[in-house]
C-alpha positions in Angstrom: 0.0 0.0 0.0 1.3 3.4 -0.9 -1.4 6.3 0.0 -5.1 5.5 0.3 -7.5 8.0 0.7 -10.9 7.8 2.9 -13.6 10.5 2.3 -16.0 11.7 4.3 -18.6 14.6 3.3 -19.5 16.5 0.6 -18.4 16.5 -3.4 -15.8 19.1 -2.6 -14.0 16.9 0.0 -14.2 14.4 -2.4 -12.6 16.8 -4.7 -9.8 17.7 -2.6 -9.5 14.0 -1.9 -7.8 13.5 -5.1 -5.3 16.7 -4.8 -4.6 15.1 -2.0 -3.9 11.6 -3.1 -1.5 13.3 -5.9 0.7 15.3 -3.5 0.8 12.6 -0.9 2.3 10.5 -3.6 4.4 13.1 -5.3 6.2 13.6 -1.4 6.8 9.7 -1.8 4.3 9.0 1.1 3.9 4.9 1.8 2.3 3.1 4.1 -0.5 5.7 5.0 -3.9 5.9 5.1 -5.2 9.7 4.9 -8.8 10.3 6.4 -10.5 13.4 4.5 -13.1 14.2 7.2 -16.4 15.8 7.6 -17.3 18.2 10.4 -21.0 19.2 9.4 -22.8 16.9 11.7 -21.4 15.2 15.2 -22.3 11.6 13.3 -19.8 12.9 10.4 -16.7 13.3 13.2 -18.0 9.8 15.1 -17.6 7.7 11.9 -14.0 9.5 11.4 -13.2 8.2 14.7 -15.0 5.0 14.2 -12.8 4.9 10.7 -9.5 5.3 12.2 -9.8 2.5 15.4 -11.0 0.1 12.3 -8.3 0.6 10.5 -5.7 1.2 12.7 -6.4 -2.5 13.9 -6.6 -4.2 10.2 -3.9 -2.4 9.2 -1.5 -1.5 12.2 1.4 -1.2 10.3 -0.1 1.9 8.0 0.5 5.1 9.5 -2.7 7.6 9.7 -3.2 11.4 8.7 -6.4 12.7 9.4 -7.3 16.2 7.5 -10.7 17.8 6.4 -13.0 20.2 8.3 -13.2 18.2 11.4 -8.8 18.1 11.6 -9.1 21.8 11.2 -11.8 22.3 13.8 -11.1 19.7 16.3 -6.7 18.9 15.7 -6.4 18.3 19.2 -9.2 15.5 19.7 -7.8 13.5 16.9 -4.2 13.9 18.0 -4.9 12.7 21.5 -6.4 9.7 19.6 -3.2 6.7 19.8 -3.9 5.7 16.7 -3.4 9.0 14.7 0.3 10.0 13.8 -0.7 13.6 11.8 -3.1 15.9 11.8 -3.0 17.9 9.1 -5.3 21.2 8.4 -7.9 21.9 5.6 -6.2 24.5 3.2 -2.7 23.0 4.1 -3.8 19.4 2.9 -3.9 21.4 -0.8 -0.2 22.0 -0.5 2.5 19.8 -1.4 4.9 21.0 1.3 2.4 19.9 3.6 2.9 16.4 2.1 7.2 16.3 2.0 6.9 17.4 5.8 4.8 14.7 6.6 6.5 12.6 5.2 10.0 13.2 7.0 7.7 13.4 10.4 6.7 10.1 10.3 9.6 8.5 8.8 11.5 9.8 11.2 12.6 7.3 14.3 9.3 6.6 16.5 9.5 8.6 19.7 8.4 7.0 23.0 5.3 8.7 24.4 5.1 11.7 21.7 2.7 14.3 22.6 -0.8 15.3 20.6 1.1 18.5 20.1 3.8 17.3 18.0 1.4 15.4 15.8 -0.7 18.8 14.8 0.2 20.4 11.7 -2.8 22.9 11.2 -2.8 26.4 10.4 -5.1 29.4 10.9 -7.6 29.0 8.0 -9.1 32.4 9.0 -5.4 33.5 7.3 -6.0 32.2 4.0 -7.2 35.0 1.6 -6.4 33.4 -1.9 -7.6 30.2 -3.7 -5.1 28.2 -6.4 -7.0 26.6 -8.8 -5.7 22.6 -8.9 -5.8 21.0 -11.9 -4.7 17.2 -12.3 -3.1 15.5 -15.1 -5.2 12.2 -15.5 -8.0 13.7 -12.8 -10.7 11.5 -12.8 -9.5 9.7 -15.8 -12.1 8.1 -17.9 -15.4 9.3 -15.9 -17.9 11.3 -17.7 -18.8 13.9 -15.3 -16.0 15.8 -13.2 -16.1 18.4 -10.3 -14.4 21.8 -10.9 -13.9 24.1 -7.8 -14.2 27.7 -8.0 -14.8 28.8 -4.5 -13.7 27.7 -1.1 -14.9 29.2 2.2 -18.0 30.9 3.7 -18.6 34.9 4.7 -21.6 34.0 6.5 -22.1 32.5 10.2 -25.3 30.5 10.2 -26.2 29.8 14.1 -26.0 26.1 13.2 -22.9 25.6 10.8 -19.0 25.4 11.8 -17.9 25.0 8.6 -16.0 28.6 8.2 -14.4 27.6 10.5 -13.2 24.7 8.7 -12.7 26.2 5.1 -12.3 29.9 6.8 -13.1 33.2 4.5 -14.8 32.9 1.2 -12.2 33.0 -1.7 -12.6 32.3 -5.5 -10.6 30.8 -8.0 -9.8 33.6 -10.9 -11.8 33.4 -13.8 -9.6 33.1 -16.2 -7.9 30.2 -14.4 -11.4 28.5 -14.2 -12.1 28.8 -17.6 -8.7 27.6 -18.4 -9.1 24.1 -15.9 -13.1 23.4 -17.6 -11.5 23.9 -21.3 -8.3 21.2 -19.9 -11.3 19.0 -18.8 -12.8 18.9 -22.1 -9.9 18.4 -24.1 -9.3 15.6 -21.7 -12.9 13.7 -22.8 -14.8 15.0 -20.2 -18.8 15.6 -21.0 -19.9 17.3 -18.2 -18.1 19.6 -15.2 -20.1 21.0 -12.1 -19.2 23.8 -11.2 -18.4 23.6 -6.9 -17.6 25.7 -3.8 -18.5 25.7 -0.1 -20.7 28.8 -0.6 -21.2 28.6 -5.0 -22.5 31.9 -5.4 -20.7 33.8 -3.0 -18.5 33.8 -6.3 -16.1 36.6 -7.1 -16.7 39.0 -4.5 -12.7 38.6 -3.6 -11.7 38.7 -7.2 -10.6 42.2 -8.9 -14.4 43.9 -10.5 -16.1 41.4 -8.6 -17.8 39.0 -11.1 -20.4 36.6 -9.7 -21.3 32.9 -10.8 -23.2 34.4 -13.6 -20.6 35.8 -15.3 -18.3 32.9 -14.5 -21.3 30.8 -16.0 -21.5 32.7 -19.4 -17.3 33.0 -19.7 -17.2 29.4 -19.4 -19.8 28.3 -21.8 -18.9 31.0 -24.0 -15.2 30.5 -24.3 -15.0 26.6 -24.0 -18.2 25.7 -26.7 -17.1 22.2 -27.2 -18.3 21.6 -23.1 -21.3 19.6 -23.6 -23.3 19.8 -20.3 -22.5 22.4 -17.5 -24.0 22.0 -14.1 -24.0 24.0 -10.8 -24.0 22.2 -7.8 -25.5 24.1 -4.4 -26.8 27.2 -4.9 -27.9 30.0 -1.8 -31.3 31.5 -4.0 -30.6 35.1 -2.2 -27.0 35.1 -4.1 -28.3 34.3 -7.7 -27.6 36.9 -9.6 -29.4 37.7 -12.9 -27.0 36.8 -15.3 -26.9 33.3 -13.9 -30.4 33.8 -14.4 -30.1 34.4 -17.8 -28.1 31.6 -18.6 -30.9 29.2 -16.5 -33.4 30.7 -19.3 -31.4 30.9 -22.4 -28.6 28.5 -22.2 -29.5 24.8 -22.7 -26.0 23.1 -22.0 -26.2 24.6 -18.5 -28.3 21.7 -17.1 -31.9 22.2 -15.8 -31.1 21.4 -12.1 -30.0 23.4 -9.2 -29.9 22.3 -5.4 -31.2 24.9 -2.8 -29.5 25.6 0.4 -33.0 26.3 1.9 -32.7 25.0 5.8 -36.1 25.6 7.0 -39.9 27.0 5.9 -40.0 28.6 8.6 -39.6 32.2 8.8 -39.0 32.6 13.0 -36.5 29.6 12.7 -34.7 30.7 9.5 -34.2 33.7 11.2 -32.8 31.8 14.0 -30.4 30.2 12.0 -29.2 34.0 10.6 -30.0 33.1 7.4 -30.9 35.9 4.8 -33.6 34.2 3.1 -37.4 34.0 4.3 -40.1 31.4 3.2 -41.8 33.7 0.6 -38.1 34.2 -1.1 -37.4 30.5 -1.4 -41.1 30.1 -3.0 -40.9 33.1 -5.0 -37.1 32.0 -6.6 -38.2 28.3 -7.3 -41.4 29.8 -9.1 -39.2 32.3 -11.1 -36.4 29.7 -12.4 -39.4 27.4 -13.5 -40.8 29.8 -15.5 -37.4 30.7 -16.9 -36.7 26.9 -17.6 -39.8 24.8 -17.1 -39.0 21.1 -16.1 -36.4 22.5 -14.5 -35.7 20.0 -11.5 -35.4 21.6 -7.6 -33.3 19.9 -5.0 -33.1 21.7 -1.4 -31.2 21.3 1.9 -33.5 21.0 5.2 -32.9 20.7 8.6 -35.2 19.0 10.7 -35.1 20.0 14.3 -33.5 23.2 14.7 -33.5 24.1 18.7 -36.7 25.9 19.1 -38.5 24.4 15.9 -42.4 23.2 16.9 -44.5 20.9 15.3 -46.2 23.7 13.5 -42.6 24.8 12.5 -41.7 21.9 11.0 -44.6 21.4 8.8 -43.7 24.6 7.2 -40.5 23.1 6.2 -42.5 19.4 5.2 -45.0 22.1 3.1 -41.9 23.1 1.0 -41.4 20.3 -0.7 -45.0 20.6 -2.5 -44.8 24.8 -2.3 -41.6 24.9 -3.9 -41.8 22.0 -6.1 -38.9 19.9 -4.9 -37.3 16.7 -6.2 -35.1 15.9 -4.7 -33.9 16.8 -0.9 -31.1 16.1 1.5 -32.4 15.9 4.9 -29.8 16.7 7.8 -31.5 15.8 11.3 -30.1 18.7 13.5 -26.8 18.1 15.5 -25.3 20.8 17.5 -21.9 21.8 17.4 -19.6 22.7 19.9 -19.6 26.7 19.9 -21.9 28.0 17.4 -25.3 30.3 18.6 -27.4 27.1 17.8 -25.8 24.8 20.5 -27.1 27.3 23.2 -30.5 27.7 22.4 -33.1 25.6 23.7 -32.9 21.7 22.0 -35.6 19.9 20.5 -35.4 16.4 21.4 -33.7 13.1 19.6 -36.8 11.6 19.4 -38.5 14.2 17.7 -35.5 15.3 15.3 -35.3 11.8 13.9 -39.4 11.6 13.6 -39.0 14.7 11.7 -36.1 13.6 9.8 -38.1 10.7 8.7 -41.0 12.5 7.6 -39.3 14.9 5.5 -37.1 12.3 4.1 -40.4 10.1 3.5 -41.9 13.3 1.6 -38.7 13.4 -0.4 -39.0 9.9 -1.5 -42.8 10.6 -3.2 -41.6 13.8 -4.3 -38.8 12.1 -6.3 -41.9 9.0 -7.4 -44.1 12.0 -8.8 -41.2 13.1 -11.0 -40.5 9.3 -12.1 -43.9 9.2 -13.1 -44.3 12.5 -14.9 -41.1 11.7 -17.0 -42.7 8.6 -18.6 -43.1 9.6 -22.5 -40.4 12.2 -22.6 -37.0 12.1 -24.7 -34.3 13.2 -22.8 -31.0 13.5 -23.0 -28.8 10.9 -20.9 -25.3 11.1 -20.2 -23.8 7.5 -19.7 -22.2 7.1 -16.6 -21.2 3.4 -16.9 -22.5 0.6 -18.2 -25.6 0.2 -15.8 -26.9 4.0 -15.4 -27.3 7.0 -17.0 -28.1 10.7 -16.0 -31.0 13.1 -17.8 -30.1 16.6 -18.1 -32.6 16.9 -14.6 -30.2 14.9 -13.1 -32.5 11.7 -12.5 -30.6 8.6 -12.7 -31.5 6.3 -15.9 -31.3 2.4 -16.3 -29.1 1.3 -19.2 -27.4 -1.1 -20.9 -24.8 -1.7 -23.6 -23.7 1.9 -23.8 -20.3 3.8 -23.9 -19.5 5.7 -20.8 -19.1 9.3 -21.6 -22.2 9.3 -24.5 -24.8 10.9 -24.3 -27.5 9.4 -25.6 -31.3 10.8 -26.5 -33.6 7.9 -25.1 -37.5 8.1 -24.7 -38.6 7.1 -21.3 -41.1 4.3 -20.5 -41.4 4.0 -16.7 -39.5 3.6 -13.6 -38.5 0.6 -10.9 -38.5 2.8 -8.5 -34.7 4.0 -8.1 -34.5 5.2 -11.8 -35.9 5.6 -15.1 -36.6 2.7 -17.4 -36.1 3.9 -21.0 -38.0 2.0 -24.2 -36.3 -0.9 -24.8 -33.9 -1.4 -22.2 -32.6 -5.0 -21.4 -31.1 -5.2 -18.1 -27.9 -7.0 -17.6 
């Protein structure tokens, strides 16, 4: 074993994963198992921990590094933990100085009894003010759909979140330098590229004239035309700014699909959580981009049991799913972390944050069946992932068979088995 790489988290961890597994193995790195972890939920940090004590006793010979938001935010409780030798922090885990250090630290002769301080190599990400675009040769080699991040970082302090305090300050790849990593993609075979950052459309505002997602958005699809499919991952609807609205209307490689950081429908609670959004925004904004693009599919973010939330709360938040038209939604159940606002307030109960979690989730699941069943007749356009599934430009998953990965393929839909699409004439393996 040289370097191995576990994830945790979201697409942009996953992302960084891969930087990561270059410059570990550029430093000559053997033996080590990195641990790219999560600090959004306190489930996300237990299964880190759970991670390392597994593999630490199937492999006890592999040395571990642990990095991601939770290294940054909590270095010290994974450096106490025996079975840790590094703990390295978010934006330093991009560097490959980071990496060549490392690796003289634990190559160096084991020390009896070496202390959790030693084994911290974390800097102040509240320091960082610039992003460098990373670019790998053979990135994601051979899949049809790749990640491309822009931005990094978060300006705002949501009651609930700790996460800028994992990535720091918001901070944006240069245009140019993002135009120049989507047209490298391409040339590489690459169909589709999402467009990803910690807080997307925060976009630019570091940047010299501060351009936004928008403008990023038409750059890239006007300077690279041989991209086939762009798509953005999560979006804050407050932030959209109307040239990104003009692209959702008028520009049919930018995929008809975004996913909304909405949090709540409530407007006591969202304002609890200091977000800048209220209820009749996130209705308003769903109803605009689907008369800009009709079809176009909605995907949203929701907490269920904020501290304070109610019953009658929380079926403001179930109602958006229907009042907002959602397909698809990621449900977090609320966990509170160790010094933000929302850890002080008054806490809704386990019991009731996982009843609540279910019942969204629940609505989630017929929300996605009423879009199954309304796309039965309709052509679309599928990019092949692999040999088993397909993606429409909505971003439902498709059933196929017999096709090259990277195609994409116009197929006329004839029903569903409830996970994906079934097009006409499809023959499972």
């Amino acid at each position: 074993m040289s370097v191995e790489i576990v994830t945790f988290g979201c697409r942009l961890n996953a992302f960084e994963s891969e930087v990561v597994r270059v410059e570990a193995a550029r430093a000559g790195l053997t033996e080590t198992i990195v641990i790219n972890s999560c600090a959004v939920t306190n489930e996300a940090v237990a299964q880190a921990r759970q991670s390392i004590r597994r593999l630490k006793r199937e492999r006890p010979s592999a040395r571990i590094v642990v990095t991601g938001c939770a290294a940054q935010t909590q270095a010290e409780m994974f450096a106490r933990m025996a079975e840790v030798d590094r703990v390295v922090g978010n934006d330093d885990k991009m560097r490959g100085e980071t990496w060549r250090t490392a690796r003289a630290a634990l190559d160096a002769p084991a020390k009896f009894g070496i202390a959790a301080s030693e084994k911290i190599a974390v800097g102040d990400i509240m320091a960082v003010s610039e992003m460098a675009p990373h670019l790998l040769e053979g990135f994601q080699k051979g899949l049809p759909r790749v990640f491309v991040q822009v931005q990094n970082g978060c300006d705002h302090r949501c009651t609930f979140c700790i996460i800028p305090y994992g990535r720091g300050n918001s901070r944006s790849v240069p245009m140019g330098a993002a135009v120049a990593q989507v047209r490298a993609l391409v040339e590489r075979g690459h169909a589709e590229i999402v467009l990803t950052g910690v807080d997307l459309t925060s976009y630019g505002a570091d940047l010299p004239g501060t351009p936004k997602l928008g403008q990023l958005t038409k750059q890239i699809l006007r300077h690279v035309p041989e991209l086939k499919r762009l798509r953005i991952s999560s979006v804050d609807s407050i932030e959209v700014d109307r040239d990104l609205l003009d692209v959702i209307a008028e520009n049919e490689r930018l995929m008809p699909h975004l996913h909304l950081s909405l949090q709540s429908g409530d407007d006591l609670i969202l304002k609890r959580m200091k977000r800048r959004h209220s209820r009749k925004d996130a209705i308003d904004f769903c109803a605009q981009v689907r008369r800009l693009r009709p079809g176009i599919a909605l995907g949203a973010d929701i907490i269920a049991g904020f501290p304070t939330e109610t019953e009658e709360m929380f079926a403001r938040s179930q109602d958006l799913v229907g009042e907002c038209g959602l397909t698809f939604l990621h449900v977090f159940p609320y966990s509170p972390r160790p010094g933000t606002p929302a850890a002080r307030m008054p806490q809704v109960s386990g019991r009731d944050i996982r009843d609540r979690a279910g019942r969204l989730r629940a609505a989630g699941e017929a929300a996605l069946q009423r879009r199954f069943q309304s796309e039965i007749g309709a052509t679309r356009q599928v990019l092949i992932e692999s040999g088993t599934q397909g993606r429409t430009e909505h971003f439902l998953p498709v059933a196929i068979s017999g096709e090259t990965p990277g195609a994409v393929r116009a197929v006329t839909i004839a029903g569903d088995d409830g996970a994906r699409l079934i097009p006409e004439g499809h023959r499972p393996a």
